[in-house]
C-alpha positions as CSV (number, residue, x, y, z in Angstrom):
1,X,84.7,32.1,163.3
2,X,83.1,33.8,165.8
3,X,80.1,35.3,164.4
4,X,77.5,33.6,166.0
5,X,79.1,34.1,169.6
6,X,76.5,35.4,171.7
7,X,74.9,36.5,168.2
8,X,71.0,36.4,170.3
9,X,68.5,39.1,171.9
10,X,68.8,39.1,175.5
11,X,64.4,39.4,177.1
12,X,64.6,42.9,177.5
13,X,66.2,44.3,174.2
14,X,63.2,42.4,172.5
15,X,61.0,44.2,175.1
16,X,62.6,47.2,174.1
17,X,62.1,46.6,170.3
18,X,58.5,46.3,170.6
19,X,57.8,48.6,173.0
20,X,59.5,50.8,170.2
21,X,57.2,49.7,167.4
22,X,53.8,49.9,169.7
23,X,54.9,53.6,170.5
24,X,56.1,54.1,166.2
25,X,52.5,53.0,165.2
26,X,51.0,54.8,168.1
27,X,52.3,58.2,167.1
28,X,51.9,57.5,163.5
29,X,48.1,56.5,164.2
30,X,47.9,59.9,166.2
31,X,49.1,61.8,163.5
32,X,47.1,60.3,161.2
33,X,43.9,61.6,163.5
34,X,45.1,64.7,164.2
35,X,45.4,65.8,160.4
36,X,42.1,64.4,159.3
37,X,40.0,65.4,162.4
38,X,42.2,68.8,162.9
39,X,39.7,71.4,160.6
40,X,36.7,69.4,161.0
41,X,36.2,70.6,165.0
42,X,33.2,71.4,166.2
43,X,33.0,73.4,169.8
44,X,31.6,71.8,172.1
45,X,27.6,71.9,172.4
46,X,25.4,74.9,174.4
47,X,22.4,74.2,175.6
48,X,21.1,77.9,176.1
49,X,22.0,79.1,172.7
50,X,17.9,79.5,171.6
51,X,16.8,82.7,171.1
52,X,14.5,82.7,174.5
53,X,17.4,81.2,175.8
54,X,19.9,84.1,174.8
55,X,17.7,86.9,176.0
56,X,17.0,85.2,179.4
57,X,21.0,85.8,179.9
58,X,20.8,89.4,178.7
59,X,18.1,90.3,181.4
60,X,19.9,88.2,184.4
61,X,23.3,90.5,183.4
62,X,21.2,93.2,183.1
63,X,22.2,94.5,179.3
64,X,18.2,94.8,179.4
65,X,15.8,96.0,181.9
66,X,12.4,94.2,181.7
67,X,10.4,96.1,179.8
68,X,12.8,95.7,176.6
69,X,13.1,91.9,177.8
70,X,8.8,91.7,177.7
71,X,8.6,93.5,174.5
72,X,11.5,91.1,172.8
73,X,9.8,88.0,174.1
74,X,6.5,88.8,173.0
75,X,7.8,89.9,169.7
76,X,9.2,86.2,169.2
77,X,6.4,84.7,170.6
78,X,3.9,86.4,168.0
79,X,5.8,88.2,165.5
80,X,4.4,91.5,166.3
81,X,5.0,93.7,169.6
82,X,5.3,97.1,170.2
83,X,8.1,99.0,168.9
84,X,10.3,101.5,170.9
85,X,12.3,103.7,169.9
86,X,15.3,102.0,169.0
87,X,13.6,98.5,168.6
88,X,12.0,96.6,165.9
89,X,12.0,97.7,162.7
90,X,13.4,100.8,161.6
């Protein structure tokens, strides 16, 4: 009978074993994020995205010269501003 010759774990298959199970319940912990966090991303937060904000980018890339930028800005500061052609209402 020699079934239990030798029949024990030497130290570094055990290390092996776990190491094996931490890295099984790692991935399966991952996944589990992944999937419930996947479609609920948000990007990541802009500071500058106010309307002020947005039309202080448009004049510095010059999209706008300044007297569209002054007539835009003071139509959001009061609601009302002279309309050019092509601006405000229609």
């Amino acid at each position: 009978m020699m079934f239990w010759y030798g029949g024990h774990w030497g130290w570094w298959q055990s290390a092996l074993s776990l190491l094996a199970m931490l890295g099984f319940w790692g991935l399966v912990a991952w996944g589990v994020y992944a999937v419930a966090r996947g479609p609920h991303r948000t990007p990541p937060p802009n500071d500058r995205q106010d309307a002020l904000g947005i039309l202080d980018e448009r004049l510095a890339r010059g999209e706008i010269d300044q007297e569209q930028y002054r007539e835009m800005r003071e139509l959001m500061r009061t609601g009302r501003g002279t309309a050019a052609a092509g601006w405000g209402q229609p």
